[in-house]
C-alpha positions in Angstrom: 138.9 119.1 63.8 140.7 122.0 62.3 139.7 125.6 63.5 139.7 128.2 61.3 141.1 131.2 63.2 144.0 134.1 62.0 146.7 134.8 64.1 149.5 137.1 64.0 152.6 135.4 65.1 154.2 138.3 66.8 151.6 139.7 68.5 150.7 136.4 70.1 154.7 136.0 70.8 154.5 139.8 72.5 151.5 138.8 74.5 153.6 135.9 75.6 156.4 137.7 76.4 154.4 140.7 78.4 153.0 137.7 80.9 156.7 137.0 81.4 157.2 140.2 82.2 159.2 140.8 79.6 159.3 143.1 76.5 159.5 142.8 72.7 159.1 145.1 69.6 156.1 143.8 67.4 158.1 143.2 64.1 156.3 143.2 61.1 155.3 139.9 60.2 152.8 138.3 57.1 148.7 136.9 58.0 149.3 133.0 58.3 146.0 131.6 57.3 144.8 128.3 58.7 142.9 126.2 57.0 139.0 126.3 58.6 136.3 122.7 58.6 132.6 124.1 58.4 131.6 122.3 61.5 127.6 123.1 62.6 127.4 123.4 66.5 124.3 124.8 67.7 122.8 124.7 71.0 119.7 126.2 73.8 120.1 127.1 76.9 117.0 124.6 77.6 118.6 121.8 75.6 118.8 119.1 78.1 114.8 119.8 79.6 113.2 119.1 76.0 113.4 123.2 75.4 110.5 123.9 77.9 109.8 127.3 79.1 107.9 128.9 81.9 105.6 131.7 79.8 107.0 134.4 79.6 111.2 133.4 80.3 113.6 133.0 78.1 115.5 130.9 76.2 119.2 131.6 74.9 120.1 130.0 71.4 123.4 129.8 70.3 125.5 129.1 67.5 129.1 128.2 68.0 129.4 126.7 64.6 132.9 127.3 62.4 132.9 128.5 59.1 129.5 130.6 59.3 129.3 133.3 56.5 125.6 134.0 57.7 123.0 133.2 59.9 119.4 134.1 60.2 116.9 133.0 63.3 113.5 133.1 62.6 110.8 133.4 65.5 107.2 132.7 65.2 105.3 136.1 64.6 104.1 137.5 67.7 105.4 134.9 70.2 108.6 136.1 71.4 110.7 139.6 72.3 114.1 139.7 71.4 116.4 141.0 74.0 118.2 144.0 72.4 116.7 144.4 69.7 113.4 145.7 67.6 113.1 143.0 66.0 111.4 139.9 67.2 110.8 137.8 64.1 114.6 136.9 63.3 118.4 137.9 64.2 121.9 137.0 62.5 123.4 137.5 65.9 125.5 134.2 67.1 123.7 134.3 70.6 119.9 135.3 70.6 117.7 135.5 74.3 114.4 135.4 73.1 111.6 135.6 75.7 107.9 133.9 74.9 104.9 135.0 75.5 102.3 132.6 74.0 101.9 129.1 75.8 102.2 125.9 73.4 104.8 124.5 71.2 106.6 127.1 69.0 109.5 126.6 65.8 112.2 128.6 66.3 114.7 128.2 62.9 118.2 128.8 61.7 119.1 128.9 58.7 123.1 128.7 57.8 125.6 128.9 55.4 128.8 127.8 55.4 132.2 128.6 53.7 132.2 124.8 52.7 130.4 121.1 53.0 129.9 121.1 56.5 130.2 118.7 59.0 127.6 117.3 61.4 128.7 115.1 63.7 130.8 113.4 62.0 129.2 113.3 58.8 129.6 115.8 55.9 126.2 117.8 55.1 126.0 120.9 52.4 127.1 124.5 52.4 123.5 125.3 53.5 121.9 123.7 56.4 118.7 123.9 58.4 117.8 123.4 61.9 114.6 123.2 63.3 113.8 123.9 67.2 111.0 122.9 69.2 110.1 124.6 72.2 107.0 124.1 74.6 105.9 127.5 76.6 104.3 126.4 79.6 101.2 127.9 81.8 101.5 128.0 85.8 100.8 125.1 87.2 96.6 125.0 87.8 94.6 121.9 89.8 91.1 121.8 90.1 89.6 118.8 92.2 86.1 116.8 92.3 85.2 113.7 94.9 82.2 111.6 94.8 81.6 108.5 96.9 82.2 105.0 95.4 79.2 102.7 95.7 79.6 99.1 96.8 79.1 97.9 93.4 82.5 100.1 92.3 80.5 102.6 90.3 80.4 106.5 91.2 78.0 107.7 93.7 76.9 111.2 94.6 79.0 113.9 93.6 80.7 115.8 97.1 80.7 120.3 97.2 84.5 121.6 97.0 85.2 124.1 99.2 86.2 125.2 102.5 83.9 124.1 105.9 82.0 122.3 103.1 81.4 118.9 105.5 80.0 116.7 103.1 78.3 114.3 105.5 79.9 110.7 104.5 79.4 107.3 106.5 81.8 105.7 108.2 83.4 103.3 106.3 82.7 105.0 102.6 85.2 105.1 100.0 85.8 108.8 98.7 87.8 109.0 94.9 89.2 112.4 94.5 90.0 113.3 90.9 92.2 115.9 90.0 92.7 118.0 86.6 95.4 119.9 85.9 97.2 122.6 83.3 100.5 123.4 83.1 102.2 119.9 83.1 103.1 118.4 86.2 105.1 116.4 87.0 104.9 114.9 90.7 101.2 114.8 92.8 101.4 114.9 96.7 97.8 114.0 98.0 97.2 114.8 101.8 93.9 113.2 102.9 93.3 113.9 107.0 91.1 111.2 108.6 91.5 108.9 105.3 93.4 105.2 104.2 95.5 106.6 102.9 96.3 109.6 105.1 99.1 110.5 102.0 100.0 109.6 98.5 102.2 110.5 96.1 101.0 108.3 93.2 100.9 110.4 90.3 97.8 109.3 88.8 94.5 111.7 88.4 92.4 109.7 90.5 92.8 108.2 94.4 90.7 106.2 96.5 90.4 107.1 100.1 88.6 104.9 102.5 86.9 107.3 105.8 87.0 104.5 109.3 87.0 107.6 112.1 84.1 109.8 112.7 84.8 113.6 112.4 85.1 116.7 110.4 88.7 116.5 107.6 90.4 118.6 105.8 92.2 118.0 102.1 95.2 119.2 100.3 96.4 118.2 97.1 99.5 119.8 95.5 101.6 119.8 92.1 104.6 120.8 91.0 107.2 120.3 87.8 110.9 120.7 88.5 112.1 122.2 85.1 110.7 124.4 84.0 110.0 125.4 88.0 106.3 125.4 88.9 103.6 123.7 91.7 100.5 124.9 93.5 98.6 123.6 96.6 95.1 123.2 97.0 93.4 123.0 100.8 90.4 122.7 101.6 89.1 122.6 105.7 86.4 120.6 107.0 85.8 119.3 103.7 84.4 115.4 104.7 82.2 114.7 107.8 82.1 111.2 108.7 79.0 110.1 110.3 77.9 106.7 111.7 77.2 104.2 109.8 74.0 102.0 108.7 76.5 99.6 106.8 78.1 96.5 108.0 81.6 97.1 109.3 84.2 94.5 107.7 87.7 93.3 108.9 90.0 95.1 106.1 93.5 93.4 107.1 95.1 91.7 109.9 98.8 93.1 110.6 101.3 93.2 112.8 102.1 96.1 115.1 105.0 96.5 117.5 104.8 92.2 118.3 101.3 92.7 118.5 98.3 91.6 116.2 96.2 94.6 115.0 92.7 94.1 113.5 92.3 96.8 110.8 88.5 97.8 110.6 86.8 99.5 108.3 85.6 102.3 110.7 86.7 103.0 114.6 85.6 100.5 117.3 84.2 101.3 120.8 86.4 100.1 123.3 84.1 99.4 125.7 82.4 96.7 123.9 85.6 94.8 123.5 85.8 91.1 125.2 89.1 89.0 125.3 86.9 85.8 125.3 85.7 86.6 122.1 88.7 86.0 120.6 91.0 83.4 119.9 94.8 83.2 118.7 96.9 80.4 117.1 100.6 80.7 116.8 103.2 77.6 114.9 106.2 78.2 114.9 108.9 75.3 112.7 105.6 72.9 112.5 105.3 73.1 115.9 102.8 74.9 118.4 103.2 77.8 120.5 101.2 78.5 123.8 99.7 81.7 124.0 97.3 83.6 126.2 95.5 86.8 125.1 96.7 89.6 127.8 94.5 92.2 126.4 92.3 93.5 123.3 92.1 97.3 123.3 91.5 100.0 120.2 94.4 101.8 119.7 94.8 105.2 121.0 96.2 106.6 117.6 93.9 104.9 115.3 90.6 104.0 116.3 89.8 101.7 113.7 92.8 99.6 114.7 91.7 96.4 117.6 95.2 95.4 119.3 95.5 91.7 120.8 98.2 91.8 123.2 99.7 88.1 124.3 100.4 87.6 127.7 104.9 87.4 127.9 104.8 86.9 124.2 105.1 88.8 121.0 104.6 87.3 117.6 107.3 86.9 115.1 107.9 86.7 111.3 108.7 83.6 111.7 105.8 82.2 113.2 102.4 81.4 111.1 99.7 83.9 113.3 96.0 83.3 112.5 93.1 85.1 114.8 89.4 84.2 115.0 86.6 86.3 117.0 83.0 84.7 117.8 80.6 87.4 117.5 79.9 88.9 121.0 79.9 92.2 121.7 82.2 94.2 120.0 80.9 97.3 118.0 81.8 100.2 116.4 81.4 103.6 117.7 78.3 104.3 116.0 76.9 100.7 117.6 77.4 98.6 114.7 77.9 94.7 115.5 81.1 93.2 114.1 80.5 89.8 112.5 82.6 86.7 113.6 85.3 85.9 111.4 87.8 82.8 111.6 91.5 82.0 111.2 93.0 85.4 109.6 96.4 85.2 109.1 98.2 87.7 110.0 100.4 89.7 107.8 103.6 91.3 109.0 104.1 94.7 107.4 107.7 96.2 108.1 109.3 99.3 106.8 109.7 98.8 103.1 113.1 99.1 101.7 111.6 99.8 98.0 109.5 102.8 99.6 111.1 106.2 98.6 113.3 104.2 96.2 113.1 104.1 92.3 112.1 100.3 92.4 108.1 100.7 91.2 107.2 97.7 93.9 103.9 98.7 93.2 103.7 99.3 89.9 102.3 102.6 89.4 104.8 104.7 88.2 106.5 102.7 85.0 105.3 101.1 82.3 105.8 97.6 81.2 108.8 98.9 79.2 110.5 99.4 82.9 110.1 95.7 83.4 112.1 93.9 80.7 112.9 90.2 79.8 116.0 89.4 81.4 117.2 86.9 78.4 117.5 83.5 80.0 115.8 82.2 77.2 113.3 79.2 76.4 111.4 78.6 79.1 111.5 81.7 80.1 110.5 84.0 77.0 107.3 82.3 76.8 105.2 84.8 78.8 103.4 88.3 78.9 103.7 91.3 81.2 101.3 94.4 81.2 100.6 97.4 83.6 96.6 96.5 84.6 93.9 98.1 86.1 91.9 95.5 86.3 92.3 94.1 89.4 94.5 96.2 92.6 95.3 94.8 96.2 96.3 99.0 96.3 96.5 101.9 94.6 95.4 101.6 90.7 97.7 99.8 88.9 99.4 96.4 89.1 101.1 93.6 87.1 99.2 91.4 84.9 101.1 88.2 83.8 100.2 85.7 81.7 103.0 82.3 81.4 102.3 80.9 78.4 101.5 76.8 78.6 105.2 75.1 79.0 106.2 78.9 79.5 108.0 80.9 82.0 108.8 84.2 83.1 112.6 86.4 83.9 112.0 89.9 84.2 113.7 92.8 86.4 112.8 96.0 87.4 114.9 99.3 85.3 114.9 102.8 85.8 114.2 105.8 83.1 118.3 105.2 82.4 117.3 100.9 82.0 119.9 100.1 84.3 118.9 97.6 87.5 117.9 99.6 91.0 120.4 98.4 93.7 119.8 97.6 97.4 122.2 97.3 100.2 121.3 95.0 103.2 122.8 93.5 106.5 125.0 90.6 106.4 123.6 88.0 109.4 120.2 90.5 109.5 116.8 88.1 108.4 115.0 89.9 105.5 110.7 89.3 104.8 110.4 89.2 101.1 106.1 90.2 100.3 104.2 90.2 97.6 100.4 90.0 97.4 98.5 87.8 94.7 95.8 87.4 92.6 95.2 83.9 90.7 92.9 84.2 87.9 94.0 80.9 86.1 96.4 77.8 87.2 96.8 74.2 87.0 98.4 71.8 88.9 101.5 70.0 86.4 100.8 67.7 83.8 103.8 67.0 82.1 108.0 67.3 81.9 109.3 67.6 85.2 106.2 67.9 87.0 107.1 71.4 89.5 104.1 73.5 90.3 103.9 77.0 88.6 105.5 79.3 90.8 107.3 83.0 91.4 110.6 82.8 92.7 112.4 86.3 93.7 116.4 86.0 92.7 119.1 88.8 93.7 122.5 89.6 92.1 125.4 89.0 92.2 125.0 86.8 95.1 122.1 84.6 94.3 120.6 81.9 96.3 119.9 79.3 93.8 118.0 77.3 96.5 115.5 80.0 97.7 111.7 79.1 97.5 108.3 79.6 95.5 107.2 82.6 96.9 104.3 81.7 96.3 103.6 78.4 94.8 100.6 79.9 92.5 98.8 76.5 92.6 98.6 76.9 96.5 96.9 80.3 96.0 93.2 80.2 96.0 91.7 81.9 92.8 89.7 84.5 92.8 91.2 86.9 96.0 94.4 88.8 96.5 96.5 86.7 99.3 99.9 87.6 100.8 103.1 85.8 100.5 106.1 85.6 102.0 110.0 84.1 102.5 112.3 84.9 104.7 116.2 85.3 103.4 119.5 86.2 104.5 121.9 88.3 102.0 125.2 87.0 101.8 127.2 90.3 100.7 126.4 94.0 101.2 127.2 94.7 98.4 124.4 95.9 96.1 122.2 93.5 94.9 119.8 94.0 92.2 116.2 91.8 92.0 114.6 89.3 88.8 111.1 88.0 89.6 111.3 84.6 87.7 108.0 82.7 87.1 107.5 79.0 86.3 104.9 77.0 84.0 107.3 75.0 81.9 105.2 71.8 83.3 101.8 73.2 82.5 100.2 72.5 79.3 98.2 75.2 79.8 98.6 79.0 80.7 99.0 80.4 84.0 97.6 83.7 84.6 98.0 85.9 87.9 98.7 89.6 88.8 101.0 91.0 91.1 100.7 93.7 94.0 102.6 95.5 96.1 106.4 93.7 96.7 107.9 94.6 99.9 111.4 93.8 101.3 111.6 94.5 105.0 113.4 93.5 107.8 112.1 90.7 109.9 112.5 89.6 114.1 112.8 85.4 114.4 111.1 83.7 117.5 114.5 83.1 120.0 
């Protein structure tokens, strides 16, 4: 691109010649006049955050365009104030700050003309062209929250009082959803939920389910924020939920691993007294084969009330082993003297540190839509399928993957970020890894034609793929109707960054397979010696 400046040969030669430290007589000399493209160039100081404004901060426009004869900006009346000047509907000045003072989404326009057909770009537009800005004048961030307790059916109960030392009086065991409302835009939630399962969230969603197991008197925060333009509050409220015993039955929620041990996860705290060893029972394999164990202790964990640890005596469990626990109903009750029922042969689940927590990888899918989780192009069988963000059915939080494989169908799909480029991971060569995901079968047959393989999920990495890695799960294993855990355990042959495909299989079903998918965890994992 040609630019259209005037220079004086000699002066620019003096000037020259003065940073050499040296000296010459400016001789006069004719105007040598370059030739000048119309090129339009114009630009906000806000450009690159969608032109959004805290009310009332400014925004600087500016026109670096060549080959302007005139300019005008024209302001909405009554929403801005001009900085240097009087006149707050429109300027001809190159560079305007203009501060606004209405909230909502405001024109700003320039109108320009050139000397000749101007460029854009790098095509060729008129003498006279108009541009057209768009710019959204945000409020301070405002939150205003409401609870009400979730009846066993899943519909909304009674509503709960906001406010400080409120101390709704909730049983132990009740499920609380806080809903929030907010102005001003937000952009990231952080929920902090004393005495409650979860304790903290950052899902940004409007609505969160908290589940109350300990008796006592908790407080509640919530808080927002936006990075750009700059903006958050913080709510708290103390004392807000008293939990109180219980009439209800209490129920067995999960059955996890904790520090080799096996930890019962109750819906509300259990008295420790009333715990028996006898009552219980554990079964450890291990490679097909069994284990002898003997139960050293059963105590409620000094941390978390709700939590029953089963100690074995010169033994820990490992991911390697297949852990189930039974209890024969004895004496074991909750604080507020609630019987617990027997239960038999709950597996247990081992939940590591999750690599994909804190990451951009959306391993529980309530952040992206189904845009972040596109076909990965292997074509025919594995375009025959459908992939949604649901509601309809959560292991956690409120969202997870709906997938339907189409009869002789399959699936190849990857995870992307806002840029649609693969999230990476780094892991330890020789280290054993747990690859999780939780399950929920609505629909699956066993094979009835082709090569006869069982609909499955299979989890693939790259670059260094293990072809030969297993269903995890094998869906016509999974019981319909109930969210179950699965598991694998790998070894990465690289650290270098691999990236993760979820590939699902029903090219031997002549009907469709239809599942969703919760909460995907990568962690590391300890192998019996």
């Amino acid at each position: 691109m040609k630019l259209g400046y005037k220079f004086k040969l000699p002066t620019l030669l003096g000037l020259g010649l003065m940073i050499l430290g040296l000296s010459c007589d400016d001789d006069p000399a004719d105007d040598v006049a370059l030739p000048e493209t119309s090129h339009r160039v114009v630009m906000t100081s806000e450009m690159d955050f969608d032109n959004k404004v805290n009310l009332n901060e400014d925004i600087t426009f500016g026109d670096v365009s060549t080959g302007v004869e005139n300019r005008t900006w024209t302001f909405p009346e009554g929403v801005v104030d001009i900085a240097g000047s009087d006149n707050d509907a429109t300027s001809s000045e190159a560079t305007v700050r203009a501060y606004f003072k209405k909230i909502g989404d405001h024109e700003v326009k320039l109108q320009q003309t050139f000397q000749s057909d101007a460029y854009v770009g790098t095509t060729k537009m008129g003498k006279e062209l108009d541009t057209t800005f768009i710019v959204r004048v945000l409020g301070a961030v405002k939150v205003s929250i409401s609870a009400n307790i979730v009846n066993s059916d899943g519909t909304l109960g009674d509503a709960l009082t906001i406010g400080d030392n409120a101390k709704n009086e909730v049983m132990a065991g009740s499920t609380v959803r806080y809903t929030v409302a907010t102005e001003g835009e937000p952009e990231n939630y952080i929920w902090t939920v004393n005495g409650g399962d979860p304790e903290s969230s950052e899902v940004f969603e409007d609505e969160l389910d908290v589940k109350y197991k300990k008796l006592g008197s908790y407080d509640f925060s919530f808080a927002a924020n936006r990075e750009r333009p700059e903006g958050g509050t913080e709510v708290t409220y103390k004392n807000l939920i008293t939990i109180i015993p219980s009439t209800e039955p209490v129920t067995l929620d999960a059955v996890n691993e904790k520090d080799g041990n096996i930890a019962l996860n109750f819906s509300r705290e259990m008295e420790e007294s009333t715990l028996n060893p006898e009552d219980f029972s554990v079964s450890v394999v291990n490679g097909g084969a069994d284990v002898p164990v003997t139960i050293e202790s059963v105590t409620v964990d000094p941390d978390e009330g709700n939590l029953v640890i089963i100690k074995l005596a010169g033994d820990r469990i490992y991911n390697d082993d297949t852990v189930t626990v039974s209890y024969t109903a004895g004496s074991m009750a909750t604080t507020d003297a609630y019987p617990a029922e027997s239960f038999t042969d709950q597996q247990v689940v081992f939940k590591g540190e999750n690599i994909f927590e804190g990451s951009a990888f959306d391993y529980s899918f309530e952040n992206y839509t189904a845009a972040n989780w596109p076909y990965q192009w292997w074509g025919a069988p594995y375009d025959g399928y459908t992939f949604e963000i649901s509601t309809a059915q959560t292991y956690d939080g409120a969202k997870s993957a709906y997938v339907e494989m189409q009869p002789n169908g399959g699936m190849i799909i990857a995870n992307v970020d806002s840029d649609n480029a693969a999230i990476p991971f780094s892991f330890e060569t020789g280290q054993w890894y747990e690859i999780g995901i939780w399950v929920y079968v609505e629909s699956v047959t066993p094979p009835d034609t082709g090569d006869m393989f069982n609909a499955d999920v299979r989890f693939f990495w790259f670059p260094d793929v293990d072809w030969g890695v297993g269903p995890n799960p094998d869906l016509t294993a999974i019981p319909a109707g109930e969210w179950v855990y699965s598991s694998q355990l790998v070894q990465f042959s690289s650290e270098a960054p691999q990236t993760f495909s979820i590939r699902g299989y029903n090219a031997s079903n002549t009907t469709a397979t239809r599942f969703y998918m919760d909460n995907i965890s990568i962690s590391k994992a300890s192998l019996r010696p």
